[in-house]
N, C-alpha and C positions, 0 to 999 in steps of 0.2 A: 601213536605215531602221527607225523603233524605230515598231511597232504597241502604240498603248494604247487599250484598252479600257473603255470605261465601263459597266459594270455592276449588274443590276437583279437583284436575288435574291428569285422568284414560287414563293409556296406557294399552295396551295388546300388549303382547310379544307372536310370535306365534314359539309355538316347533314342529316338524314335529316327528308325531310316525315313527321311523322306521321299517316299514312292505312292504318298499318297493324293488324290487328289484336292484341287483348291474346295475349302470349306471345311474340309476335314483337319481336327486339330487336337493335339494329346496333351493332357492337362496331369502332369503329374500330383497326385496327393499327398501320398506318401513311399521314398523309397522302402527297396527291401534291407533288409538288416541282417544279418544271420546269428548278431552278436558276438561274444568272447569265444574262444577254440584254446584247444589244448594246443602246445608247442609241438607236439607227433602228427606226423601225418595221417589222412584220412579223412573222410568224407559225411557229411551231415545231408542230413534230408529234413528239408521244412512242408508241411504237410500243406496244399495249396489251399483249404476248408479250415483247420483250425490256428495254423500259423506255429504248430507245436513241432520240433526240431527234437531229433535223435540222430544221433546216442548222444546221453547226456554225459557219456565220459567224454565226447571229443569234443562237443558245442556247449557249456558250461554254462550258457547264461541264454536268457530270453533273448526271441530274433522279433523282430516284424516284418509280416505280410506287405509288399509290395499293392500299393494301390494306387490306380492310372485311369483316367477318364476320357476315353475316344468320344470327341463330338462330331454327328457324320449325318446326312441326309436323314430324316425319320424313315420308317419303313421300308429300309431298304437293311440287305445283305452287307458284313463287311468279312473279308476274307484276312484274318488274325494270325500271325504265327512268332514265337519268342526264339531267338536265334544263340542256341551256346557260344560260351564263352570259351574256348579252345586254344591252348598256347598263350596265354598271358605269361610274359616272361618273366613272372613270381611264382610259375608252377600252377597258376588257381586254374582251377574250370567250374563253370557253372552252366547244370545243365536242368532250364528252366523247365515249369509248369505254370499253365493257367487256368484260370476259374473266372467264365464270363458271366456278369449280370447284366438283365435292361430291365424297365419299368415296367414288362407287362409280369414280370416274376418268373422268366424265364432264365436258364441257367445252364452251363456249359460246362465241362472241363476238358482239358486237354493236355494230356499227361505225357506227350510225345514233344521235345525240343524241336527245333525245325522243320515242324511240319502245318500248316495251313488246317486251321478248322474256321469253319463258316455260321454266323451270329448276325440276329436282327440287332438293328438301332432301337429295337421299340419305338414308341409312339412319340418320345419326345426327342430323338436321336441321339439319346445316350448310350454307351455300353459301358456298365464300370469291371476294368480287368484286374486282376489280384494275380501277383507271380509270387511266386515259391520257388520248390526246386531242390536238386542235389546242387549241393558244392565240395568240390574236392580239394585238398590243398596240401600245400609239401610239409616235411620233417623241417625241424629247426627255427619256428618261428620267433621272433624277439617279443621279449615278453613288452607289455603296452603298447606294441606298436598297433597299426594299421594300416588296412589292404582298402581300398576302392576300386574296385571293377567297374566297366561298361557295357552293357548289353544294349540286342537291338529288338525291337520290338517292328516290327514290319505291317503293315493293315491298307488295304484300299480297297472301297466299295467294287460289289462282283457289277460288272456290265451287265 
């Protein structure tokens, strides 16, 4: 029996709210990807640690790991939160995850959308942030087409 697949190839392009203070600056490296999807609807999860996406019935093809570089005061706190993607008038939702690094080998995740968790600069005022996440998406999709979403990534140093 010959299986074909129709195919939808989803990037998220991440916008950084400006709310945060002068100095502080987001260097995007690499967006996230979620890759090909089946034409049915339904939902994929990309693991925020190894960048591995299930179910392989609905996400068909390798995604990549969203990766973003906050540069912010050394040694100080930055209050970080990834904000879903809700009502995109193509049906998408994506409802992120992050995973923070800095230089001293410290490590974070945050496995709740919309909500604020709290991360040093480390010593040289970097944090590098990795998003992931559930993406949900409609019935009916055209096969080769493509979806691009915008997410917001919100962060400013804690007073």
């Amino acid at each position: 029996m010959l299986n074909i697949k129709h195919t939808l190839l989803i990037s998220l392009l991440l916008f950084s709210k400006f709310i945060f203070a002068a100095g502080e600056v987001l260097t995007v490296v690499q967006d996230i990807n979620f890759g090909e999807t089946s034409p049915r609807a339904g939902s994929c999860v990309m693991d925020v640690i190894t960048g591995d996406i299930t179910p392989a019935t609905l996400c068909v093809s390798d995604g990549t790991l969203g990766k973003y570089t906050i540069t912010a005061t050394a040694n100080t706190n930055i209050e970080i939160k990834a904000i879903s993607t809700v009502g995109d008038v193509n049906g998408f939702i994506l409802e992120p995850t992050l995973r923070l690094t800095n230089n001293l080998g410290e490590e974070a995740t945050n496995l709740n959308p919309d909500t604020y968790i709290d991360f040093s600069t480390g010593s040289d005022g970097l944090i590098t942030v990795y998003m992931a996440g559930t993406l949900t998406f409609p019935d009916g999709l055209a096969s080769g087409s493509s979806q691009t979403l915008s997410a917001e990534l919100e962060f400013t140093e804690d007073p």
